[in-house]
C-alpha positions as CSV (number, residue, x, y, z in Angstrom):
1,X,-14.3,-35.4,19.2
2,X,-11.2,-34.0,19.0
3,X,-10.8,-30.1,17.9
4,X,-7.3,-29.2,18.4
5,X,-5.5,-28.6,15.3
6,X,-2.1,-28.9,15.0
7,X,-1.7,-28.1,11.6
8,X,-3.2,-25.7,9.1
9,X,-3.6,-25.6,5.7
10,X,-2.2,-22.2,4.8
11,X,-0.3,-23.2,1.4
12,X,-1.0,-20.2,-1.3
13,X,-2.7,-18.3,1.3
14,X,-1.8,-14.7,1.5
15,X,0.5,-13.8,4.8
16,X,-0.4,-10.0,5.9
17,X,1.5,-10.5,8.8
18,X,4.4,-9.9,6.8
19,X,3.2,-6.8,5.8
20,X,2.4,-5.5,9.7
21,X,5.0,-7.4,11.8
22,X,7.5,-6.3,8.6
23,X,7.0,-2.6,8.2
24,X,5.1,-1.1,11.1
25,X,6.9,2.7,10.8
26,X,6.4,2.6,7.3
27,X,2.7,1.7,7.7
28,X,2.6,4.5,10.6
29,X,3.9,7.5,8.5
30,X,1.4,6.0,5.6
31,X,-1.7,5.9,8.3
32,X,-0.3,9.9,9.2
33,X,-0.6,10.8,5.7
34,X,-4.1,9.9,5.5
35,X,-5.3,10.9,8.7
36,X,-3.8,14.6,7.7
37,X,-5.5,14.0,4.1
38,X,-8.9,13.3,5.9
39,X,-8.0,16.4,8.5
40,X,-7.6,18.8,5.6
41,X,-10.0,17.4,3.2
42,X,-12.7,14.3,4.4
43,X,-12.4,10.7,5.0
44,X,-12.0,8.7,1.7
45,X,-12.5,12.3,-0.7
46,X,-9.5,11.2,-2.7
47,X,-12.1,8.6,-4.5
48,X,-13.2,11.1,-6.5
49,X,-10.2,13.0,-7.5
50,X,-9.0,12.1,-10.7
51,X,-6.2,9.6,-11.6
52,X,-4.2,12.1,-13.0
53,X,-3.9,14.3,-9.7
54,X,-2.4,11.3,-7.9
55,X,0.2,10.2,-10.2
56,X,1.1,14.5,-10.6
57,X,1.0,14.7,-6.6
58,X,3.4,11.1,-6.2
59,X,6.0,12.4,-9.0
60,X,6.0,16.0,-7.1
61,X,6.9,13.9,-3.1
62,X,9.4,12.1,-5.4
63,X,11.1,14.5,-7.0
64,X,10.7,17.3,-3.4
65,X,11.9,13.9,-1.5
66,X,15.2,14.2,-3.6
67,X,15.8,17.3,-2.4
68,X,14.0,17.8,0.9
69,X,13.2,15.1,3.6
70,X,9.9,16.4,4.9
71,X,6.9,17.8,2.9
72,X,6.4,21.3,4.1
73,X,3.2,22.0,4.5
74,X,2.5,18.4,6.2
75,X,5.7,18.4,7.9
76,X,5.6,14.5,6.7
77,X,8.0,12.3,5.0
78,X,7.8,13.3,1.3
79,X,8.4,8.8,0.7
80,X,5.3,8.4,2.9
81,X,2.7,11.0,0.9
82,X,4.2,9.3,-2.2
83,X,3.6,5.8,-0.8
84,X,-0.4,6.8,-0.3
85,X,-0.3,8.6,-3.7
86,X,0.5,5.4,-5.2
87,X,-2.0,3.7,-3.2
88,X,-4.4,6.4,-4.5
89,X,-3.6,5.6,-8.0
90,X,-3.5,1.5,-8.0
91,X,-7.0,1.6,-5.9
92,X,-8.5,4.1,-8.2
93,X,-7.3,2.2,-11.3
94,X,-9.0,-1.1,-9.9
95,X,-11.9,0.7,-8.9
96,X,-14.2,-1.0,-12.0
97,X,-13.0,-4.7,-11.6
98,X,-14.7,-7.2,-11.5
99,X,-13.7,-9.1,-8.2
100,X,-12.8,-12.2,-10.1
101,X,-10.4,-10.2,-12.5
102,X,-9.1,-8.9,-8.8
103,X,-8.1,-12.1,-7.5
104,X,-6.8,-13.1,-10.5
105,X,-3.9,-10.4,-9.8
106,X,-3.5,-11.5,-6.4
107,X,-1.9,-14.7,-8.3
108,X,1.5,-15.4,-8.4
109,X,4.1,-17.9,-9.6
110,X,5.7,-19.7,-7.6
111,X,9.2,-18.0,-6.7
112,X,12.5,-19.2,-7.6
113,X,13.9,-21.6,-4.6
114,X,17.5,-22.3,-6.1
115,X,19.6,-19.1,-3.9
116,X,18.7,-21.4,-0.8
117,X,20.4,-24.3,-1.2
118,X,23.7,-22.5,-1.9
């Protein structure tokens, strides 16, 4: 029997590679971020934080960030704190769905493909 496979069927599948090969410094400074977060506070204590704390804290990095590069009690990229905030705030607003209503916003239409043939 053979087992090699040559070819996979990864059409619609999700690619996270792009996501770790892609942005690995930006992931970094988001992975600093939290590991201060769990330093000052605990591990995962931002799930029970209210909503409303988040988006206040992700406004304040974006508007400091404007003005200042690094956050100063942190000493961390204001665009990285502001990253995680938003994080925060799209985990904690999916926190009660369903996982079929999750996957349904993993969906997505197939993009335009026109660009490449000019």
């Amino acid at each position: 029997m053979d087992t090699s496979q040559k070819l996979k069927a990864d059409a619609g599948k999700l690619q996270p590679r792009l996501l770790f090969e892609g942005m690995p410094r930006a992931l970094k400074l988001a992975v600093a971020v939290l590991t201060y977060g769990a330093q000052k506070y605990e591990a995962h204590s931002w799930r029970g934080v209210n909503i409303d704390r988040y988006k206040d804290a992700k406004a304040r990095h974006m508007i400091d960030g404007e003005i200042e590069f690094s956050d100063e009690e942190s000493g961390l990229w204001h665009k990285a704190h502001e990253l995680v905030d938003l994080m925060f705030v799209m985990e904690l607003e999916m926190r009660d769905m369903s996982d079929g209503d999750f996957y349904e916003y993993l969906r997505f239409n197939n993009p335009p493909q026109e660009h490449k043939n000019d």
